[in-house]
N, C-alpha and C positions, 0 to 999 in steps of 0.2 A: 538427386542425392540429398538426404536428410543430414543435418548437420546434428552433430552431440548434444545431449543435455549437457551445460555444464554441471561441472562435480565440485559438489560442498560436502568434505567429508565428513564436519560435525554437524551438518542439517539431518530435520528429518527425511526419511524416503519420501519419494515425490513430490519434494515441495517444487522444482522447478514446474514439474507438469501442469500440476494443479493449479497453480498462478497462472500460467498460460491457458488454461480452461477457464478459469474467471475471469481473465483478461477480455477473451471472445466472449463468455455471457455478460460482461459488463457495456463491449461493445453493440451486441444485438440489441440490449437494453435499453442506451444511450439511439440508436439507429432509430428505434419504435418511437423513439419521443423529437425527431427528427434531427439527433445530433450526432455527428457522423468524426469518426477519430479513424486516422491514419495511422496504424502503427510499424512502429519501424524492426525491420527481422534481422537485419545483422547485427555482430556484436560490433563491427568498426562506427556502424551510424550511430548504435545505439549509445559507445560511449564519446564521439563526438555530436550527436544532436542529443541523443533522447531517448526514450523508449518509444514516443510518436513523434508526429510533426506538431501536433499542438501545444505539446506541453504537461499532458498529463501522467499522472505516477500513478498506476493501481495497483491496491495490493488486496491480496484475500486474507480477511481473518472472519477462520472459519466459526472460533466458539464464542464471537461477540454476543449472540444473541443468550448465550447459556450465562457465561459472564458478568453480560450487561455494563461492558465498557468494550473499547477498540486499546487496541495493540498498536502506540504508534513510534514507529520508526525511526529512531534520529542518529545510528552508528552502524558496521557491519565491520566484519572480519572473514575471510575467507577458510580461514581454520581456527580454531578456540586456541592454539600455541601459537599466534601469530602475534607478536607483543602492543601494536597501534592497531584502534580504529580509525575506519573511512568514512567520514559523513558519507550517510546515505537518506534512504527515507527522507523525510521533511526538508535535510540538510542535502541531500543528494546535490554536489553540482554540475546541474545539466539545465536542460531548460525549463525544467517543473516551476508552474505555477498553480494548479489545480493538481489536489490529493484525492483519490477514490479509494475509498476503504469501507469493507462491509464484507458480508457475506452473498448467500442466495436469499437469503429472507431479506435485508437490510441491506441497504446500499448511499455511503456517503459521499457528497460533494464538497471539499472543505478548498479555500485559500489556501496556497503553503504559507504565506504572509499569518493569516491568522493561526495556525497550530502553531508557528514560531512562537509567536508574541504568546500564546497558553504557555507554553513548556517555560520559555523563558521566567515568565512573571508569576505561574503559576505551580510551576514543580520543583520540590523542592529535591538536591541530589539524593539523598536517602530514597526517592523515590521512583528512581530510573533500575531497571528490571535490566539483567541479562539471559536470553535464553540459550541455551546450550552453549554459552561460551561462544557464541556468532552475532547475534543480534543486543545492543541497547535500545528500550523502547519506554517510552512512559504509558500508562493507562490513560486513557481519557471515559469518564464516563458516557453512557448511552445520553444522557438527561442533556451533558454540557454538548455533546455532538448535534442534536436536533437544534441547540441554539444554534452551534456556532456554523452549521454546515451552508454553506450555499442551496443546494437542494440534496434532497431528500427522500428514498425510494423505499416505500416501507410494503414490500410484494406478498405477504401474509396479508395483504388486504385487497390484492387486486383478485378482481374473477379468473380462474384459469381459462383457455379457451381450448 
């Protein structure tokens, strides 16, 4: 038996699905270059451990490449009338300590330790974005990402096979 997508009634359509479609192309990705992530499918583990066993948070932001910055994370709300945000993203408390973020062309490995220390010292409030009334995120450019990332998966340049 399939279990529900959950429902975000001020998100886009299909953003649950589509993260979990980039969830697995990020995993086969990570596979090919021998690094293997356990992810975790229920909602009870996933808010007592994690989304995997490792540690890691991934998220799809599909129009980074048109943009030329990432969409990153640091609040949510389950409805735009819901008066508090929940650290999430970067702030997420669970066991994240590596952030993945990119697309299918681009693909980021950052610290959560290092996007903190960006946002902190580096964003000023004027410049934290809300989308639909659900999401707080700050921009990070393409430029400072290729510094600041761990690794770095730039797939408009690999051969296809």
């Amino acid at each position: 038996m399939s279990r529900p997508d959950p429902v975000y009634i001020d998100a886009q359509p299909n953003t649950f699905q589509r993260g979990l479609e980039y969830q697995d192309f990020v995993c086969e990705l990570l596979a090919r270059h021998h690094i293997v992530l356990q992810n975790i499918a229920s909602k009870r583990f996933q808010f007592e451990v994690g989304e995997n066993l490792q540690g890691w948070e991934i998220k799809l932001d599909r129009p980074c490449t048109e943009t030329g910055r990432l969409s990153i994370e640091i609040a949510e709300k389950s409805r735009a009338a819901m008066p508090n945000w929940t650290p999430s993203g970067i702030y997420r408390e669970d066991n994240s300590w590596l952030y993945i973020q990119g697309n299918y062309e681009l693909v980021f490995l950052f610290a959560v330790n290092w996007l903190r220390r960006y946002y902190e010292q580096r964003v000023a409030e004027a410049d934290v974005h809300e989308a639909f009334g659900t999401v707080r995120k700050f921009y990070l450019p393409l430029d400072a990402a290729c510094v600041g990332a761990i690794k770095f998966f730039d797939l408009r340049e690999e051969p296809s096979s």
